[in-house]
N, C-alpha and C positions, 0 to 999 in steps of 0.2 A: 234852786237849780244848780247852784254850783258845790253844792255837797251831793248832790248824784252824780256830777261830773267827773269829782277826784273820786268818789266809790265804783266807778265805772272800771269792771275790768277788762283789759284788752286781749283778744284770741288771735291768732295768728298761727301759720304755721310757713317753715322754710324749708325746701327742696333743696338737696344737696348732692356730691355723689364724693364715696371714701375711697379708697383704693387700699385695700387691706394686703398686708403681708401675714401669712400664716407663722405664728412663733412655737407653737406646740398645737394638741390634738384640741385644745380648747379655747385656746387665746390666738388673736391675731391684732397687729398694731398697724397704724397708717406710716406713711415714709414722709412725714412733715417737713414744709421746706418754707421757709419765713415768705410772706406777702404781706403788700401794701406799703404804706409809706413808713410805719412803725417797725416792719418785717415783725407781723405776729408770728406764732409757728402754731399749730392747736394740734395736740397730742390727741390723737385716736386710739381707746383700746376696746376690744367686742372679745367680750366673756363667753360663752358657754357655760351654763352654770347646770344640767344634768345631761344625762347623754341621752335624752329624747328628742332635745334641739327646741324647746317649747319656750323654755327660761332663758334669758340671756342678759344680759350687764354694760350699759354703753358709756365709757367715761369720756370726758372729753377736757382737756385743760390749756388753757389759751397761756403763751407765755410771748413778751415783747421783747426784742433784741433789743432795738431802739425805744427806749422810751425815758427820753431824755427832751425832746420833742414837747412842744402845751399841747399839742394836738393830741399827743399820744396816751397822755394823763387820764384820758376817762374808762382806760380799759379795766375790765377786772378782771385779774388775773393771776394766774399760780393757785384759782379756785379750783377741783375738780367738778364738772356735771355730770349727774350720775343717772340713768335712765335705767330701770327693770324693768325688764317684760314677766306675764305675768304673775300671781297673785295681786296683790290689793295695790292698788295706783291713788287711793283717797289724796284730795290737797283739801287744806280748809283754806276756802276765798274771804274775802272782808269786801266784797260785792253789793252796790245795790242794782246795779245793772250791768251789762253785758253789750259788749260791742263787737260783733263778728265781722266788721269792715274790714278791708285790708289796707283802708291807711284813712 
């Protein structure tokens, strides 16, 4: 039972809303302003990658003003996360079950 437990993968999803500034005909970035106790900032940027509007590239990269803090320690950070729309989305999972709960 408890090797299904740790092979259990967890689905989720979070609603958000970006407030984007247009930088040129393709790219536009967010106007990041630090929050929370660590003052995160998380860089927004949305690609346009053909001119049909179909393709698009979402990077996202969290960085810590403050993080000097124990609390602030468990962020990861200065990673970029990178989202394509589409063509091919494949992830390979290490799955034996699947947990659609939301907590």
């Amino acid at each position: 039972m408890r090797e299904i437990i740790a092979k259990t993968c967890h689905i989720s999803t979070n609603a958000f809303e970006v407030l984007f500034t247009r930088m040129n005909k393709k790219k536009w970035i967010n106007q990041p302003r630090p929050s929370g106790i660590c003052n995160v900032v998380t860089a927004v940027i949305l690609e346009r990658q053909d001119d049909t509007g179909v393709m698009w590239t979402y990077t996202q990269t969290r960085v810590a003003v403050d993080d000097d803090a124990a609390v602030c320690k468990g962020f990861e950070l200065n990673k970029p996360l990178t989202f394509t729309s589409g063509g091919s989305s494949a992830v390979v999972l290490d799955c034996s079950g699947i947990d659609t709960s939301v907590f």
